[in-house]
FIGU-319843 format. One record per residue (C-alpha): x negated, y negated, z negated; residue in three letters; residue number from 1. Coordinates in steps of 0.05 Angstrom, whole numbers, plus 5000, padded with zeros to 4 digits. Layout:
REM residues N
X,Y,Z,ala,NUM
...
This chain:
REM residues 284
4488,6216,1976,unk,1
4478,6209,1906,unk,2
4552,6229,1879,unk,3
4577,6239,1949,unk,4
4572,6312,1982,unk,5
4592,6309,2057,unk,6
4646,6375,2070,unk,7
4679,6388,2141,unk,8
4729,6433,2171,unk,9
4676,6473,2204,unk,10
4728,6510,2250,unk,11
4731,6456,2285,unk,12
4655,6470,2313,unk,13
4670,6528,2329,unk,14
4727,6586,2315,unk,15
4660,6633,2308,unk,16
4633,6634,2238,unk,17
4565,6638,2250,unk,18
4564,6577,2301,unk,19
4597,6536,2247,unk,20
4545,6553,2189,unk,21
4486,6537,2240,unk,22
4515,6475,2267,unk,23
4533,6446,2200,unk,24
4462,6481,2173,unk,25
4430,6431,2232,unk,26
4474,6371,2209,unk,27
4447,6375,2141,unk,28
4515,6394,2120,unk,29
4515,6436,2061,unk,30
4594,6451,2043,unk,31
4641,6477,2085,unk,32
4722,6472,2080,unk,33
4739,6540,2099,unk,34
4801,6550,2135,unk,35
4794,6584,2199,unk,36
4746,6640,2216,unk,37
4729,6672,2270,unk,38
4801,6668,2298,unk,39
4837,6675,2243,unk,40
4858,6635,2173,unk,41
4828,6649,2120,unk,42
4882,6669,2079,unk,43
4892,6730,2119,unk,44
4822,6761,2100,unk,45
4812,6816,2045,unk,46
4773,6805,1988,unk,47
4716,6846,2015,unk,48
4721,6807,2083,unk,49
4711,6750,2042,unk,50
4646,6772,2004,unk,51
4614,6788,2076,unk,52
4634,6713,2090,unk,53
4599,6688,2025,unk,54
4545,6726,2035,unk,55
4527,6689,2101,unk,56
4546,6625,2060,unk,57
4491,6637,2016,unk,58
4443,6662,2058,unk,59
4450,6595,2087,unk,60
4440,6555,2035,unk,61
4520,6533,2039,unk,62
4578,6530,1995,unk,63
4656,6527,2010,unk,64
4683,6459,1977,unk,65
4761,6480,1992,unk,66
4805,6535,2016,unk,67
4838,6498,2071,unk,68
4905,6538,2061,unk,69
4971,6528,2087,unk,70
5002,6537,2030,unk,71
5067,6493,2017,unk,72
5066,6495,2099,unk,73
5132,6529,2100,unk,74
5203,6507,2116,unk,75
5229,6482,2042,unk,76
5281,6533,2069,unk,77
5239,6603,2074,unk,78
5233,6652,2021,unk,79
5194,6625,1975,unk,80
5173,6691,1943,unk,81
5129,6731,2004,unk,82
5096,6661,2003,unk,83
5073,6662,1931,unk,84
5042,6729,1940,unk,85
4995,6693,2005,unk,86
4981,6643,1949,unk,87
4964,6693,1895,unk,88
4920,6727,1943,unk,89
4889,6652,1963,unk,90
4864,6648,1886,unk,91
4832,6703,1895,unk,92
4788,6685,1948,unk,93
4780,6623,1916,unk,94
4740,6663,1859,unk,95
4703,6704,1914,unk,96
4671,6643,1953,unk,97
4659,6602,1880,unk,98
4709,6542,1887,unk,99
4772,6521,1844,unk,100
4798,6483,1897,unk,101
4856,6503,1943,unk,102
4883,6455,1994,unk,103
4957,6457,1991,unk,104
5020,6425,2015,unk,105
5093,6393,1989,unk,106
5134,6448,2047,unk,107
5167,6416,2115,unk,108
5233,6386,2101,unk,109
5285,6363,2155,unk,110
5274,6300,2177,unk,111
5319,6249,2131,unk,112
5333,6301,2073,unk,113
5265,6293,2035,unk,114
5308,6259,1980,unk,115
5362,6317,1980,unk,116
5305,6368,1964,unk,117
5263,6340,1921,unk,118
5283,6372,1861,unk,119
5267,6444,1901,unk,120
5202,6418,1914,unk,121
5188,6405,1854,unk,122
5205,6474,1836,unk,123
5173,6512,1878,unk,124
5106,6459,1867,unk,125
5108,6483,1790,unk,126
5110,6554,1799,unk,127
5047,6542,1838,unk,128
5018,6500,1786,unk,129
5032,6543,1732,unk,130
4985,6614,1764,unk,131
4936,6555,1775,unk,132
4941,6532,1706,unk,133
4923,6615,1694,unk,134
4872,6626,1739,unk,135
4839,6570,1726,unk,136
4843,6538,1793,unk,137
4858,6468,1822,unk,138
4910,6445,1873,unk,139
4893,6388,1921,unk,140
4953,6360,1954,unk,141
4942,6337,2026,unk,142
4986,6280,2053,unk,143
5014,6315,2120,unk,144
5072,6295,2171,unk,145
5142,6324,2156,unk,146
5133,6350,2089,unk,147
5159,6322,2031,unk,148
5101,6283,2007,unk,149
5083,6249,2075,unk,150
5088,6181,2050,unk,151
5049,6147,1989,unk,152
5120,6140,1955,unk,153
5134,6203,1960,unk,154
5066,6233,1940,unk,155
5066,6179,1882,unk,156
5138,6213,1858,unk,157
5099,6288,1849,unk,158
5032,6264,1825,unk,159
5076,6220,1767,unk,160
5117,6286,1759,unk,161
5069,6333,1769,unk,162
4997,6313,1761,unk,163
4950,6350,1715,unk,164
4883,6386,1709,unk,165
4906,6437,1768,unk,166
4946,6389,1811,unk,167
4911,6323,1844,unk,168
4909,6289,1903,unk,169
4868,6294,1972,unk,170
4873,6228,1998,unk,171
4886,6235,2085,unk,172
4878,6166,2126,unk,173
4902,6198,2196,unk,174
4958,6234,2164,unk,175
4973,6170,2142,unk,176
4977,6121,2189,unk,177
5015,6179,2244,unk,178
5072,6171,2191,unk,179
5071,6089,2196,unk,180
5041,6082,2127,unk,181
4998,6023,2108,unk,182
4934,6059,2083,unk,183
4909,6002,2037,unk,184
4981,6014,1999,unk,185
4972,6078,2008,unk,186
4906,6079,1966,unk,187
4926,6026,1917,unk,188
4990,6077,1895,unk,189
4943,6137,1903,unk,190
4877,6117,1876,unk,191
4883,6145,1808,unk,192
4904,6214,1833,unk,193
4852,6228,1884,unk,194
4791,6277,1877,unk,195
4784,6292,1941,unk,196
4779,6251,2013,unk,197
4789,6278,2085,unk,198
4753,6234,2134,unk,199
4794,6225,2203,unk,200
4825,6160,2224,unk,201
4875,6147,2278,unk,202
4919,6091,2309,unk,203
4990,6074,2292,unk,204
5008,6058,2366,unk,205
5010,6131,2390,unk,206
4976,6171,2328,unk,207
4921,6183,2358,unk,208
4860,6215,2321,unk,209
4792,6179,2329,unk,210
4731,6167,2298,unk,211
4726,6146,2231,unk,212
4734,6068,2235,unk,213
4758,6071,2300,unk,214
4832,6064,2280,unk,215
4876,6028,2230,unk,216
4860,6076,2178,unk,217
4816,6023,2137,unk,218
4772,6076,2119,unk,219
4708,6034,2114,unk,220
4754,5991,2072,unk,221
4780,6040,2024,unk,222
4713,6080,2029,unk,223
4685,6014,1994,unk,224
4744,6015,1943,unk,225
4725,6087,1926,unk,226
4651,6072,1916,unk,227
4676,6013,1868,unk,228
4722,6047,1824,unk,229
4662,6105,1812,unk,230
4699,6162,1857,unk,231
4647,6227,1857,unk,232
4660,6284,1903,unk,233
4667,6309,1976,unk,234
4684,6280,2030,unk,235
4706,6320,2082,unk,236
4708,6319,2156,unk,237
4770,6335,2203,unk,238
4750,6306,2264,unk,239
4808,6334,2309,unk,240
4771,6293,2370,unk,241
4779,6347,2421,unk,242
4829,6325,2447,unk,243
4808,6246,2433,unk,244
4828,6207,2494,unk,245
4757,6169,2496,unk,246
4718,6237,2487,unk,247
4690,6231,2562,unk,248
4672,6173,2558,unk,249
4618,6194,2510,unk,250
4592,6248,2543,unk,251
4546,6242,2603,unk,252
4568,6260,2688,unk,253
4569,6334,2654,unk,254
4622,6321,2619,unk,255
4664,6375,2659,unk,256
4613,6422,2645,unk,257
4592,6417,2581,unk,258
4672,6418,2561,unk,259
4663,6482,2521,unk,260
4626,6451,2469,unk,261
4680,6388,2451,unk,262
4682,6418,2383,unk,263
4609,6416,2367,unk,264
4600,6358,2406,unk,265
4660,6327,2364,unk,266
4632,6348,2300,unk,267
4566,6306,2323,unk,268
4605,6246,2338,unk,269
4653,6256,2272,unk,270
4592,6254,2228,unk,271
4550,6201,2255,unk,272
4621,6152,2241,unk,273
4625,6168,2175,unk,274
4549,6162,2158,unk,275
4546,6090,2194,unk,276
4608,6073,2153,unk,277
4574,6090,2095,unk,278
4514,6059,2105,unk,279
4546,5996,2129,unk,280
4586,6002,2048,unk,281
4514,6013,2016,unk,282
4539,6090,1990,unk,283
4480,6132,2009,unk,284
């Protein structure tokens, strides 16, 4: 993919790490978004935890695209503080594995009150944004259900407020549509923001996460808007199929059997949606 570099949650293969870098190795996938290993997030390990991790990376041939953090996944009414210190401590692994991206969050609000805590939001977003600004990193906000920026208005209000060389945009069609937003809107508020694209889709009748395509994401619709307006960068898989209602279905009379490996399995049928989307929007 000529300005297109396929990522993925590779957790999701597997909570071992060395299943997920030869899975994705056999995939042809090349980056990784790192976020859970080998039972635990990522954000928990030391530094020197983290250089044995790299060092398998490399040995591999593999990168890390983006920290897949929780940061900003708090309760906009924790302490703020012992939370900063997980995010200092997320920089520095960001250094260690060779990426200035951290994927990052706008904190859980109570349901009705996003308006009413906006301007601690902000707050706390600019404190972030200001060690990033030192350390030279980059902040990709991810749309998500029940924080503040769940919406497109919402994540329009802190990219206009907000946005600069260490704070973008990670555009999310499942997270989306589970929150009743129009996607296409979504992109049209969104597009000049984004840098970075997760790749799951799922249905606004239930919220259920399928294939890419499969839903009313539009993602083979705004894929093709992305590829028009020039966008160059990952795009990263989250399938979240194991628990996809028409899994079965694609498996053979083993299905029982072979149950254990849903996430690889997944990862398989993830990946082959996305590439026949883009090869169906010319972007290969």
């Amino acid at each position: 993919m000529n300005n297109l570099i396929i990522s993925g949650f590779s957790d999701e293969i597997n909570k071992d790490f060395d299943t997920q870098l030869r899975v994705a190795s056999e995939l042809g996938v090349k980056a990784i978004e790192i976020r859970g290993v080998n039972g635990r997030s990522i954000q928990t390990y030391s530094v020197e935890e983290a250089k044995e991790l790299k060092a398998k990376l490399d040995a591999k041939g593999m990168h890390v695209s983006s920290i897949g953090s929780a940061i900003g996944k708090i309760q906009i009414t924790d302490d703020f503080e012992p939370h900063f210190e997980v995010f200092k401590h997320v920089v520095e692994l960001c250094k260690v594995f060779g990426t200035k991206y951290i994927r990052m969050f706008s904190f859980f609000v109570p349901e009705g009150t996003a308006d009413e805590y906006e301007a601690e939001v902000i707050s706390r977003l600019e404190k972030l944004i200001a060690y990033a600004k030192e350390q030279d990193v980059i902040l990709l906000h991810e749309n998500e259900k029940h924080i503040y920026g769940d919406v497109a208005c919402r994540c329009l209000n802190l990219m206009k407020k907000l946005y600069c060389e260490n704070f973008k945009a990670v555009f999310d069609f499942a997270n989306f549509v589970q929150c009743g937003q129009d996607t296409l809107e979504a992109f049209e508020m969104m597009k000049p923001y984004v840098v970075y694209i997760h790749i799951k889709d799922a249905m606004f009748k239930d919220g259920e996460v399928v294939p890419a395509g499969w839903g009313d994401g539009n993602v083979k619709a705004i894929l093709g808007k992305f590829k028009e307006n020039g966008y160059q960068g990952y795009l990263s898989l989250e399938p979240h199929l194991t628990d996809f209602n028409g899994f079965r279905a694609l498996e053979d009379s083993e299905a029982e059997e072979k149950w254990n490996m849903a996430g690889e399995t997944a990862y398989h049928i993830a990946l082959d949606a996305l590439k026949a989307i883009l090869w169906e929007i010319d972007w290969h």
